[in-house]
TIGUDREN-409261 format. One line per field, with one value per atom (N, C-alpha, C, O): residue number from 0; x, y negated, z negated; atom name. Coordinates in nm, 2 decimals, m for minus. Layout:
! residues N
i NUM  ...
x X  ...
y Y  ...
z Z  ...
at CA  ...
! end
This chain:
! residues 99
i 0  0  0  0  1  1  1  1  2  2  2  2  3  3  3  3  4  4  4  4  5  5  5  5  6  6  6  6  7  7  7  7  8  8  8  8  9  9  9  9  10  10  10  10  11  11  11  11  12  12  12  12  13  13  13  13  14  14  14  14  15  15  15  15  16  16  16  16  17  17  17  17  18  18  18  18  19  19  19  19  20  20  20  20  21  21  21  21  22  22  22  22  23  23  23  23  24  24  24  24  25  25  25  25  26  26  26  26  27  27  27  27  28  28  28  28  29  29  29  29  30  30  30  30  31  31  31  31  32  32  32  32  33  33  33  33  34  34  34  34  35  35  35  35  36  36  36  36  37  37  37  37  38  38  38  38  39  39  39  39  40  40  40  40  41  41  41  41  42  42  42  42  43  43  43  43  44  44  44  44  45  45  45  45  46  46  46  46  47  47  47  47  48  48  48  48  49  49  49  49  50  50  50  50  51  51  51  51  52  52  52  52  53  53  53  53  54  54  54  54  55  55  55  55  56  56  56  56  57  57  57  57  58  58  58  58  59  59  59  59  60  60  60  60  61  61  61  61  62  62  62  62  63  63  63  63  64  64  64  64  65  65  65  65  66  66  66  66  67  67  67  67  68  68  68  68  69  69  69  69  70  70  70  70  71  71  71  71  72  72  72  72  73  73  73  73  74  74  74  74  75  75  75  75  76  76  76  76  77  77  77  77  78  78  78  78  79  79  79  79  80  80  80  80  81  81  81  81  82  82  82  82  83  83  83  83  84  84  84  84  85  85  85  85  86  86  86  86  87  87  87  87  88  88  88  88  89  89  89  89  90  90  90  90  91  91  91  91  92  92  92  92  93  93  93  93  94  94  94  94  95  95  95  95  96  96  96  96  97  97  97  97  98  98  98  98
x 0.48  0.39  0.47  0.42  0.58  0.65  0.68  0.72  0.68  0.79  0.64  0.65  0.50  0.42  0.36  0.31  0.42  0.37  0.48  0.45  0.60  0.72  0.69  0.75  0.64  0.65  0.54  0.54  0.41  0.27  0.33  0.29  0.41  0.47  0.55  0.58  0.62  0.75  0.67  0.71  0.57  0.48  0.41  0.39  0.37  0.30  0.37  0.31  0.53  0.58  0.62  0.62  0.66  0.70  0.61  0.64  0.46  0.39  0.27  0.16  0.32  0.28  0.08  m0.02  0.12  m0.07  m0.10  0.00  m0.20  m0.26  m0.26  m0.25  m0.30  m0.26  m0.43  m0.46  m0.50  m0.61  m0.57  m0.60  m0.51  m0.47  m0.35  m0.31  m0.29  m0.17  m0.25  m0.24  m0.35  m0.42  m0.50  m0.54  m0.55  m0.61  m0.56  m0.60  m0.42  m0.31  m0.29  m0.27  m0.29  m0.23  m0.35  m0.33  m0.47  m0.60  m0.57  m0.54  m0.59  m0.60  m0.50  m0.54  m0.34  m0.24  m0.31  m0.31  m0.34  m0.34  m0.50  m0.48  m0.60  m0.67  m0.63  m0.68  m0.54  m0.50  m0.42  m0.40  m0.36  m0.27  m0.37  m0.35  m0.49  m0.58  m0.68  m0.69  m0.70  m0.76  m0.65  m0.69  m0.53  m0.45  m0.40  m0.36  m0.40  m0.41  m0.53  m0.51  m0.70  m0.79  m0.78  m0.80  m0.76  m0.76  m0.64  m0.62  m0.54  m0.41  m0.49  m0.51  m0.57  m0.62  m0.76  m0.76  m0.85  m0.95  m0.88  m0.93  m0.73  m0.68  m0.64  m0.64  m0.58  m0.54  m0.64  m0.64  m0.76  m0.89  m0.90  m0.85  m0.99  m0.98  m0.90  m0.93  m0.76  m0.68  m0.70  m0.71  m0.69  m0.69  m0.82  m0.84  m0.93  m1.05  m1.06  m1.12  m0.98  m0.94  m0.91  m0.98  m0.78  m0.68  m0.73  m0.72  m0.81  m0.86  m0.94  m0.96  m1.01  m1.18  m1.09  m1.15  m0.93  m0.88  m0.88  m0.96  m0.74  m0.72  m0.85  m0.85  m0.93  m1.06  m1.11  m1.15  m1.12  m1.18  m1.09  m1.11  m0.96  m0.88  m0.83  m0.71  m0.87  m0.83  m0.70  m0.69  m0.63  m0.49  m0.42  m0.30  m0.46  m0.40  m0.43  m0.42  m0.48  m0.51  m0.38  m0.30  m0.39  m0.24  m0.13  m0.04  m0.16  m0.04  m0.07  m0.18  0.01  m0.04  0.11  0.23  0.00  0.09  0.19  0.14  0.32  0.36  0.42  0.52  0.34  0.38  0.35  0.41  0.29  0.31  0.38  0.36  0.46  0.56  0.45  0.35  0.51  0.49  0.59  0.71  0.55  0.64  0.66  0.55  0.73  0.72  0.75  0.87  0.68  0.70  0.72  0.74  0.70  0.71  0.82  0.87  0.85  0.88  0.87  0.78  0.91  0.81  0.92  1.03  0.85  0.92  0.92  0.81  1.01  0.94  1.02  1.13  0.98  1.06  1.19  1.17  1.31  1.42  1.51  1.60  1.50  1.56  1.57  1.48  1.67  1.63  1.65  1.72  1.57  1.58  1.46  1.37  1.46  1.38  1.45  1.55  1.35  1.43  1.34  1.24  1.43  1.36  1.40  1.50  1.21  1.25  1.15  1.05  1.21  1.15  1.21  1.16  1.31  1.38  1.45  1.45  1.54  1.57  1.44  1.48  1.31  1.27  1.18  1.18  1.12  1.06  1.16  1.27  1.13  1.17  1.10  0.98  1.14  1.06  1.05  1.12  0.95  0.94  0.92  0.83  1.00  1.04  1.04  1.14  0.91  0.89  1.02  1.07  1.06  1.18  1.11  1.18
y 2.92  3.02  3.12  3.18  3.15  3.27  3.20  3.27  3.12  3.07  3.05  3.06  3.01  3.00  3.15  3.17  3.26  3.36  3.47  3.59  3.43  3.46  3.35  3.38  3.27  3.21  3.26  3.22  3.34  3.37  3.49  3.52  3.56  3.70  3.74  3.83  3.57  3.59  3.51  3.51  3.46  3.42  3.54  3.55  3.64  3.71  3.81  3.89  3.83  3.94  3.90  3.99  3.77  3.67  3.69  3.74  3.65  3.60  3.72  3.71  3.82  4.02  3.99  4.01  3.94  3.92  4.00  4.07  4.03  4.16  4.05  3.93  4.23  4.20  4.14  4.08  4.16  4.02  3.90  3.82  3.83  3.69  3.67  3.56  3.80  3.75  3.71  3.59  3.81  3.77  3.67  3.64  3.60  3.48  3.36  3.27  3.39  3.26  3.23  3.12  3.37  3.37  3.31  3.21  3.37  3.33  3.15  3.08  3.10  2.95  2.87  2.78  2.91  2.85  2.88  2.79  2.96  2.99  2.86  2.79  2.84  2.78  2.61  2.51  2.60  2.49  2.39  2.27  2.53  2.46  2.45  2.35  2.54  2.54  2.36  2.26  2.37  2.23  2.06  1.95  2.13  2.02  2.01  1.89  2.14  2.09  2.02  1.94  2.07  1.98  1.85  1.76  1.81  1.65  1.61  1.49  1.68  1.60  1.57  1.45  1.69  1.68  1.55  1.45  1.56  1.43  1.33  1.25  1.26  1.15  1.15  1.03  1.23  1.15  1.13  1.02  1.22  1.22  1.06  0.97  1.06  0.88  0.77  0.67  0.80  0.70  0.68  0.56  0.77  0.75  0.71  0.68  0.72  0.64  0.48  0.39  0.48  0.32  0.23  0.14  0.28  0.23  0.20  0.09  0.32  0.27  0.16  0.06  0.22  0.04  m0.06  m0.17  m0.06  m0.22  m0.24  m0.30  m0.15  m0.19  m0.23  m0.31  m0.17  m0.22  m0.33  m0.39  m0.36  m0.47  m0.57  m0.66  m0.56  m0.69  m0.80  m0.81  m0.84  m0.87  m0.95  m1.03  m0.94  m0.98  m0.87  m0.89  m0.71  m0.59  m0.51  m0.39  m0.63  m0.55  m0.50  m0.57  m0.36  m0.34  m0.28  m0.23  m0.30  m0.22  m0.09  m0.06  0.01  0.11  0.16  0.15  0.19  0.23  0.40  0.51  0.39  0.52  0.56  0.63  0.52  0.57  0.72  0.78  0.79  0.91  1.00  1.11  0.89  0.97  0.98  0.91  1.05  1.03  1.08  1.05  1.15  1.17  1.03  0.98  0.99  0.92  0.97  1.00  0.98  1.08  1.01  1.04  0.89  0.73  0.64  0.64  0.54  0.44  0.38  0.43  0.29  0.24  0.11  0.12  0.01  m0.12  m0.14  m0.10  m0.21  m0.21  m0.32  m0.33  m0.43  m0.52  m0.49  m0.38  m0.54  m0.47  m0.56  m0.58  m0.64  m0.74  m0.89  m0.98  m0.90  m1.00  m0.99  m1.06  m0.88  m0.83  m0.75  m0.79  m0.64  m0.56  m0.41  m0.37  m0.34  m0.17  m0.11  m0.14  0.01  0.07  0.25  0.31  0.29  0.42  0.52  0.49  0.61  0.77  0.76  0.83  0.68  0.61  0.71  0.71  0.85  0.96  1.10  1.21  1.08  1.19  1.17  1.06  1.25  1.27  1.22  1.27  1.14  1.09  1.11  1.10  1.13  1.16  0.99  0.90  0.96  0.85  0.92  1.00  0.91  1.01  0.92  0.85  0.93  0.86  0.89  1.00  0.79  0.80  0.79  0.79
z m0.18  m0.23  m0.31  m0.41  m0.27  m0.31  m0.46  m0.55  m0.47  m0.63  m0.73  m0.85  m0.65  m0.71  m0.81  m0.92  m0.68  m0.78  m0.81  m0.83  m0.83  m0.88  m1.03  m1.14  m1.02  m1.18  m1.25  m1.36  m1.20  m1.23  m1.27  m1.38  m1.22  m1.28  m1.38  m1.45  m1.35  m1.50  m1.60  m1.71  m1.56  m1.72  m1.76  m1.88  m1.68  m1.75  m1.81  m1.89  m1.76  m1.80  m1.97  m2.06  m1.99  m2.13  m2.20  m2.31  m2.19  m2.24  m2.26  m2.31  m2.20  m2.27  m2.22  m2.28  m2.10  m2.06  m1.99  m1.95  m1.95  m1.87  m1.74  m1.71  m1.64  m1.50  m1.46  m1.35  m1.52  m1.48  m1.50  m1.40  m1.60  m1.58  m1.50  m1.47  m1.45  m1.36  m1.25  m1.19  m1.20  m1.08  m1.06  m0.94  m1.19  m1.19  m1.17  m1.11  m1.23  m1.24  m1.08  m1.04  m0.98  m0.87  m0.77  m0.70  m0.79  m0.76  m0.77  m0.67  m0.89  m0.90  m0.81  m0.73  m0.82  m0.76  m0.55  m0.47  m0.54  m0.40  m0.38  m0.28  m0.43  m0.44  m0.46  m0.40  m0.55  m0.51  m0.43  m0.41  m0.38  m0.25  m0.14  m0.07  m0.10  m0.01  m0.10  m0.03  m0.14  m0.16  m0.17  m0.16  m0.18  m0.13  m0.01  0.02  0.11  0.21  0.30  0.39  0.25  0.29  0.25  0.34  0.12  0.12  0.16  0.13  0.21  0.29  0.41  0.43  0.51  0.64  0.60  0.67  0.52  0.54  0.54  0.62  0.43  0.47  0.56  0.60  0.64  0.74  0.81  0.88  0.82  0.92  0.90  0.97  0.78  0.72  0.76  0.81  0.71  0.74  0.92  0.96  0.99  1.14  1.19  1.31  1.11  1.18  1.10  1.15  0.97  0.96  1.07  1.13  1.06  1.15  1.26  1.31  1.33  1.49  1.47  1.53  1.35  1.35  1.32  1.32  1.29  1.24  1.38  1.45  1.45  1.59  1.71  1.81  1.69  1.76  1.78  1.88  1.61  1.55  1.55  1.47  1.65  1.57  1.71  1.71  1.78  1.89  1.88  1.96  1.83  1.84  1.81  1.76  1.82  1.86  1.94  1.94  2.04  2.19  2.28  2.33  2.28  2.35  2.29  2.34  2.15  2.11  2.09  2.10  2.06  2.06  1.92  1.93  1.81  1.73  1.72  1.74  1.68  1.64  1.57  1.58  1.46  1.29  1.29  1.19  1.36  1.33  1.49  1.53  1.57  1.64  1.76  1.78  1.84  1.98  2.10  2.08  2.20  2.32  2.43  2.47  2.45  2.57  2.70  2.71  2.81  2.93  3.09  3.21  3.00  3.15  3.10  2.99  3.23  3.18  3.07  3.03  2.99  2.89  2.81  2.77  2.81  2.74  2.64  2.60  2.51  2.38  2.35  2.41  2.24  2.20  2.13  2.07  2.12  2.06  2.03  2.11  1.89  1.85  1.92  1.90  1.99  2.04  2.23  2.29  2.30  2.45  2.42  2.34  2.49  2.56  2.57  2.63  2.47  2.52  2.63  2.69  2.64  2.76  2.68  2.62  2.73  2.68  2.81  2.87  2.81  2.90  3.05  3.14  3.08  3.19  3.25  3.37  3.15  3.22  3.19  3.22  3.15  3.12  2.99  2.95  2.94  2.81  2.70  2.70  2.61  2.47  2.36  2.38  2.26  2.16  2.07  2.11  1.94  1.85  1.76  1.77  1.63  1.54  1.40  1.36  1.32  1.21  1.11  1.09  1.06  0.95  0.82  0.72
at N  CA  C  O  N  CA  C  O  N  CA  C  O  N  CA  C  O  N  CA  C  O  N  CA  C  O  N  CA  C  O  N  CA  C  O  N  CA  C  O  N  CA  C  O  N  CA  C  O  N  CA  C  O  N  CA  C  O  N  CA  C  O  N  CA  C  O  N  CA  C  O  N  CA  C  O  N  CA  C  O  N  CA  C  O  N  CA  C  O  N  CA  C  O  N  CA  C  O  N  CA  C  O  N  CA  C  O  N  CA  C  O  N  CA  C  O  N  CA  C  O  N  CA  C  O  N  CA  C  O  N  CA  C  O  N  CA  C  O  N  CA  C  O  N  CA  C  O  N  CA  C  O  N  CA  C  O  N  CA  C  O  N  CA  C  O  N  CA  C  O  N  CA  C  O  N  CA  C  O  N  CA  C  O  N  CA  C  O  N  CA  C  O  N  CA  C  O  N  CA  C  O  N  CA  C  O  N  CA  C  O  N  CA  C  O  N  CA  C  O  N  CA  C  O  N  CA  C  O  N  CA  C  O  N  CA  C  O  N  CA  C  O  N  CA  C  O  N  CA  C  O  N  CA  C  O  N  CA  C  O  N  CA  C  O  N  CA  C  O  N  CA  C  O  N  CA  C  O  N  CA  C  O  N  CA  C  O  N  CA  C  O  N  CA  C  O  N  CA  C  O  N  CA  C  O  N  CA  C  O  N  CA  C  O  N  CA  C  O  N  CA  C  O  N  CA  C  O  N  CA  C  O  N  CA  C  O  N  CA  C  O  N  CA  C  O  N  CA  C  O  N  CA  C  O  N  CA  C  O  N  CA  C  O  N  CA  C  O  N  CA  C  O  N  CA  C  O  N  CA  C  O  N  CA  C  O  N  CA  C  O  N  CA  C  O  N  CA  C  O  N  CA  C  O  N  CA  C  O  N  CA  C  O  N  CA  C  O  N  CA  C  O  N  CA  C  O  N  CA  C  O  N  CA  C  O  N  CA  C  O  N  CA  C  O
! end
């Protein structure tokens, strides 16, 4: 935000405009970050009621439990791992940390 209206001030100071279009410029930039974070929050809203109706709807993903967007693990817990078996939350809380 800061650089949004650090550049809304050095255009107006170049470009000899009055302090209504600075506040306009600042006006619109703050508006469109507020409209880019609601349609970040509806996709994911969306994408996460996808995903559930696939996993619902798919019986050969009964059981899994995805963690593309991370996760604590607070129990025991098994996971396939190459060619064995890992094991995670064995001393405690673990975290699953999207890359």
């Amino acid at each position: 935000m800061s650089q949004t209206i650090s550049n809304a001030f050095r255009g107006a100071l170049s470009d000899s405009r009055s302090f209504k279009f600075l506040l306009g410029d600042i006006a619109k930039s703050f508006a469109d970050i507020a409209l880019k974070a609601v349609v970040k929050r509806l996709g994911d809203l969306v994408g996460g009621l996808v995903g559930n109706l696939f996993i619902a709807t798919n019986p050969a993903l009964t059981g899994v439990t995805p963690f593309a967007k991370g996760r604590v693990i607070a129990v025991l817990s098994y996971f396939p791992l190459g060619q064995g078996l890992g094991v995670m939350g064995e001393a405690g809380a673990e975290a699953v940390l999207p890359l």
